[in-house]
N, C-alpha and C positions, 0 to 999 in steps of 0.2 A: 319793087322787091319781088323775088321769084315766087313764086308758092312755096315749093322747098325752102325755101330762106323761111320766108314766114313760120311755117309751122314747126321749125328747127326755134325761132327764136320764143315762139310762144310758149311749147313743149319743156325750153328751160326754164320758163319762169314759176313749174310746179314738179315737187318731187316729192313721191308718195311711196307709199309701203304700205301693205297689210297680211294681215294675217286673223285666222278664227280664235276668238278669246269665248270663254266659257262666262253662263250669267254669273257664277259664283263673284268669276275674278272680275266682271264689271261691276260688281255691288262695291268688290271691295277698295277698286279704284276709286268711288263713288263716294263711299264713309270716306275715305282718307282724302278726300280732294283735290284727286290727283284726275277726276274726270268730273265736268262741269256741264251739267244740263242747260244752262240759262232757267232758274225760273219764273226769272220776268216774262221769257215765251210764253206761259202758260195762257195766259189770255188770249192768246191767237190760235191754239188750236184747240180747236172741241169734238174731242173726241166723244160719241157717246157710251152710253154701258154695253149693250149690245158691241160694238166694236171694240172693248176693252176686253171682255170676254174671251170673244173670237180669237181674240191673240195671247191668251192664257190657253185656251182650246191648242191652238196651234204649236204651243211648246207640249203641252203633255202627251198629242197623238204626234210628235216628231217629225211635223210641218216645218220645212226649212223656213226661215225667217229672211227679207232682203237684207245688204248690206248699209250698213249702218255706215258713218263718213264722219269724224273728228278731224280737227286742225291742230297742229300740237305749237301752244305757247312758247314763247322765252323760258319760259321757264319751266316746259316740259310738262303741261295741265292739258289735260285733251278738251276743248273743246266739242261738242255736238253739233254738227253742222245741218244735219239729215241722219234722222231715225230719232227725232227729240221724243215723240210724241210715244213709239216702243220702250224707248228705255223708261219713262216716266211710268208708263201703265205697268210695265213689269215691277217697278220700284213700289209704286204706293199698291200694286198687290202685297210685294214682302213684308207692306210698313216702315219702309226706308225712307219712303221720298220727304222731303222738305222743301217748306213754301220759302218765299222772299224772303221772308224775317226768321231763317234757319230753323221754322218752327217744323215736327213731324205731322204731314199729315192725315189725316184722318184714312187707316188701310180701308181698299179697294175689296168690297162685297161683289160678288161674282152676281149676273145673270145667266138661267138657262142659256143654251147655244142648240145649236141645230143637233150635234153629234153628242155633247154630251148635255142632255138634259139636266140631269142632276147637280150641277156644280151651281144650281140654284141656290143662293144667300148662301157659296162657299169661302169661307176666306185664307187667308193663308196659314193661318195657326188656330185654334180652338179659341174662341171664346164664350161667355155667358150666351149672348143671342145665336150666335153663328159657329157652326162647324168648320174646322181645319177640311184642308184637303188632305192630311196625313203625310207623313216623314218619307214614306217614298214615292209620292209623288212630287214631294221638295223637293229630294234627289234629283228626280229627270228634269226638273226646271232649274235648279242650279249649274247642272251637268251640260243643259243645252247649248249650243257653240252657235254666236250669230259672227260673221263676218264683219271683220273692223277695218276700211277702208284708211289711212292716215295720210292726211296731207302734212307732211314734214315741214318743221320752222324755216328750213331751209327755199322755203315757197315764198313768191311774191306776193307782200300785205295782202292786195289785193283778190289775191288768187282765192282763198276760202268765202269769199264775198259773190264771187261770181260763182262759185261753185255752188253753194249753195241758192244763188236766182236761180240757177240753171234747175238743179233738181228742184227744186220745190216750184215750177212753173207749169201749171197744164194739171197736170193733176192733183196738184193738191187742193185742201179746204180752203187755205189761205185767199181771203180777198188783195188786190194790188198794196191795197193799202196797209194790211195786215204784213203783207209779204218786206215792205218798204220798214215799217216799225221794227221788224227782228234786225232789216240791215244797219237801223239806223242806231238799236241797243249794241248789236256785235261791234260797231264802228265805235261808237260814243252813246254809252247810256244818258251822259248830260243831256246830249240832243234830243235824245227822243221824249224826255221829262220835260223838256224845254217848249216840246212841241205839243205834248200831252196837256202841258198848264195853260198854253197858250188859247187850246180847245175849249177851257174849262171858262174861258170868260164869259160873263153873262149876257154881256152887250153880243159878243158875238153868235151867242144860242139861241137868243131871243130874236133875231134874226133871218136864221137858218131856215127852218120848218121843213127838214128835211124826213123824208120815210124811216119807221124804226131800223125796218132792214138796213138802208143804207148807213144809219148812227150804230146798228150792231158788226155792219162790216168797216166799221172806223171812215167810214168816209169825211165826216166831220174833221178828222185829222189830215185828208188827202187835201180838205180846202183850205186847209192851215198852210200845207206843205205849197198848195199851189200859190197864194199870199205870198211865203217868203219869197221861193224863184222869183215869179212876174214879176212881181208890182214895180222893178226899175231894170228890169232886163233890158238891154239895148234892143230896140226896131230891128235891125242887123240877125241877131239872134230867133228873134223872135219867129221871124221870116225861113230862119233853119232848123227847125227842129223834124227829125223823120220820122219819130216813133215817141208821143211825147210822153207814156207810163215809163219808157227807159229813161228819157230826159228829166224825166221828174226826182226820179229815183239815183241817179249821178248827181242831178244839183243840189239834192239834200245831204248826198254823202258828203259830197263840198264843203258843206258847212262846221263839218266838225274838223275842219284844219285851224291850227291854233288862231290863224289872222281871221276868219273868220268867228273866232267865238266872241271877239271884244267888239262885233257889228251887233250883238245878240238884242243886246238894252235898244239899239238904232229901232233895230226891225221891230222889237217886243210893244214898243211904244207908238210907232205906227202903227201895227196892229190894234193897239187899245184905242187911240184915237178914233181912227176908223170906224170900228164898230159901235164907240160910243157915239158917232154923230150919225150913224145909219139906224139906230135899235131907237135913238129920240126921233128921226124925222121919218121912219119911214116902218120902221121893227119890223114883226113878219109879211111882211110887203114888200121887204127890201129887194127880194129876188125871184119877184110874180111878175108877168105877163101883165100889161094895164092894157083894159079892155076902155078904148077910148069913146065909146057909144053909152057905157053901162056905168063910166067913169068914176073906174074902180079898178084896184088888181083881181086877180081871178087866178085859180090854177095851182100850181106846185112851184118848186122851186125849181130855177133854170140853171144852170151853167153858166152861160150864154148872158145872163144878165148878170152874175156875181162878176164876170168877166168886166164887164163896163162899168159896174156900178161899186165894188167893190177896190178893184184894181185902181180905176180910172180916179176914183177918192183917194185912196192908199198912195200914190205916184204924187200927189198935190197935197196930203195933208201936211208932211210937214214944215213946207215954205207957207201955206195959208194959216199954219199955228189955229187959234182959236177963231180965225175972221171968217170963220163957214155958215153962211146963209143955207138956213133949215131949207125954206121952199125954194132954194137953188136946187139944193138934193134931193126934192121930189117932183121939182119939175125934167129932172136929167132923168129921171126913174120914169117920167111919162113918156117924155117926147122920146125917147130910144125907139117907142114902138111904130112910131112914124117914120123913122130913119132905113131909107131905102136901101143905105150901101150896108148896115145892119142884118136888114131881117135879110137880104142875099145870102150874106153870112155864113146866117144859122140855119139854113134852109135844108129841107132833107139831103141826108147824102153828102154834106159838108162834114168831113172829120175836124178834129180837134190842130190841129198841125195846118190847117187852113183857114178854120176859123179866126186862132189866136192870132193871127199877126194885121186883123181887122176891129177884134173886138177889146183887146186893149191899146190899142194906140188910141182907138175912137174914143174911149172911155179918159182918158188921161187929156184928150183934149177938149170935151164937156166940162171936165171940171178945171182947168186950167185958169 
C-alpha cells in the first residue's frame, strides 16, 4: 500500500472537533454527568501539592492552560482521555470532585507558589480554618477557557486508546505499567479488577520480594500481566515479538473480548496453583540467583528467573494437577544457574524480546 493510501486510510479512522469551553461550563458538564473523569485513574496519577497549586496559580495570573483531549461515548458523555489529572485538581480545588463511591471529596488547600505567595492554606470558599480566595478571583477561574480537543463517536473503538498511549508516553508520571491499568480500565474495568485480585494473592506476594518503588509503580501487576500473555503463548510468537511493553500491553487489551473473558477462571486457577506450589517449595527464593558455592539463593528478584520458574510451572501445572514434587521445584530453581544456554541469555546487553523466546521454552521444559 502507497504512503498516501495508508495515511488516507488511517486519518479516516478518527474524526475530531474542538473548540475552548470555559471551567464554569466544564464543572457543569461535570455535575450533570455529561463529562467523566474516570476516578478509578486517580491512583496512577500523583500529582503533588506544590503542582496542584502551580495550576490554580496559572488560572488566576492567565497562563494558558494545554489542551485537554475527551472521546465522546454512544451516548454523547465525554470521556477524559488527557488533561485527567487538570481537570481533577481544578475540581477538588471548587469542592466538586468525587471519589469512586460518588462520595465528595475532601476540597483542595492551596500551597504557597513562587508568584503568589500568599495563596498559602487558600481554599476556594471561606471556611472555619481556611480563607476563600474571594468571588473575584472565582470569576477569573470560572471564566478561564482551556481548549477541548474531541475525538467524535464517530472514531474508531480503538482510536481513543491509542491516542491516549500516545500522549501520555515520554512525558508523563505514569509507569508502563500504571500507563497499561488506565488502558485496561477504559477497555474493561472487569479486567483490570481481575488483574488487580489476581495481584492480591498471597502465595503470590510471598514470593515476589520485589523493591517498594517497583510495588509503588504497580509492577507487581505487570508480572501478573506477564503470567497471563506467556505462560501458553506459542514458540512461534514468542520468537516475534519487537517491542515487548507494546506486546504486552495489546495482549492484555485482547483479553477483554467477550471469548476471552470465559478463559478468565482457566488462567485465574493456574495462577493460584502456581504460586501456591512456589510460596511452599521455594517463597521468597522463588526468584533469587542460587549461589551454588554458598548454597543458598542471594540477591533480589530476577526477571529472568520468574521467566523459567514461574512460567515454565504455570505451562505444566495444569496437566501435572497436584502430582508436583516440592524438591523438583527447587532443584529447577538450582540447576538454572548452571544452564549455559541460560545465563547466555540473560547476559548483559540481552533485551527482553531476545531473552524471552530462550527463557520460557527452557522453563516449560524443566518442568515438563
Amino acid at each position: 500500500m502507497a504512503l498516501h493510501d495508508e495515511i488516507q486510510e488511517r486519518r479516516a479512522e478518527i474524526r475530531s472537533d474542538g473548540y475552548p469551553m470555559s471551567i464554569g461550563e466544564l464543572v457543569n458538564l461535570y455535575r450533570d454527568g455529561e463529562l467523566n473523569i474516570h476516578p478509578e485513574f486517580q491512583r496512577f496519577f500523583r500529582w503533588t501539592a506544590t503542582q496542584k497549586a502551580r495550576l490554580i496559580e496559572s488560572l488566576l495570573l492567565g497562563i494558558p492552560l494545554p489542551s485537554i483531549f475527551v472521546s465522546q461515548r454512544d451516548d454523547g458523555v465525554w470521556d477524559v482521555i488527557d488533561g485527567l489529572q487538570r481537570l481533577s485538581t481544578i475540581f477538588e480545588f471548587m469542592g466538586v470532585l468525587k471519589d469512586e463511591g460518588d462520595a465528595c471529596v475532601e476540597p483542595l488547600v492551596l500551597v504557597k507558589t513562587k508568584y503568589l505567595p500568599s495563596l498559602e492554606n487558600r481554599t476556594w470558599r471561606d471556611y472555619e480554618t481556611h480563607k476563600g480566595i474571594g468571588s473575584e478571583n472565582q470569576l477569573i477561574i470560572k471564566r478561564s477557557k482551556i481548549d477541548v480537543k474531541i475525538i467524535l463517536r464517530e472514531s474508531s473503538e480503538g482510536s481513543k486508546y491509542e491516542l491516549f498511549q500516545r500522549l501520555n508516553t515520554g512525558g508523563s508520571q505514569l509507569s508502563a505499567q500504571e500507563l497499561r491499568n488506565v488502558l485496561m480500565i477504559m477497555v474493561d474495568p472487569t479486567l483490570y479488577r481481575w488483574v488487580s485480585d489476581l495481584s492480591g494473592n498471597q502465595h503470590f506476594r510471598s514470593c515476589l520480594g520485589i523493591s517498594d518503588r517497583a510495588e509503588l509503580e504497580q509492577y507487581d501487576l505487570e508480572l501478573v500481566c506477564r503470567f497471563l500473555v506467556l505462560r501458553e503463548l506459542d514458540e512461534p510468537r514468542l520468537k516475534g515479538i519487537p517491542e515487548f511493553g507494546e506486546f504486552l500491553t495489546e495482549s492484555m487489551l485482547e483479553l477483554a473480548a467477550a471469548s476471552e473473558r470465559e478463559k478468565r477462571e482457566i488462567h485465574g486457577n493456574a495462577f493460584a496453583r502456581t504460586f501456591e506450589v512456589l510460596a511452599e517449595a521455594l517463597a521468597d527464593d522463588s526468584f533469587r540467583r542460587y549461589d551454588h558455592q554458598r548454597r543458598r539463593h542471594l540477591g533480589r528478584f530476577l526477571i529472568s528467573a520468574f521467566e523459567v520458574i514461574a512460567m515454565g510451572l504455570g505451562f505444566n501445572v495444569s496437566r501435572l494437577g497436584y502430582q508436583i514434587d516440592r524438591e523438583r521445584v527447587q532443584t529447577v530453581a538450582r540447576d538454572i544457574w548452571r544452564d549455559g544456554k541460560f545465563l547466555a541469555a540473560i547476559g548483559s546487553g540481552v533485551g527482553t524480546s531476545s531473552r524471552i523466546p530462550v527463557t520460557i521454552p527452557r522453563g516449560r521444559a524443566l518442568f515438563a
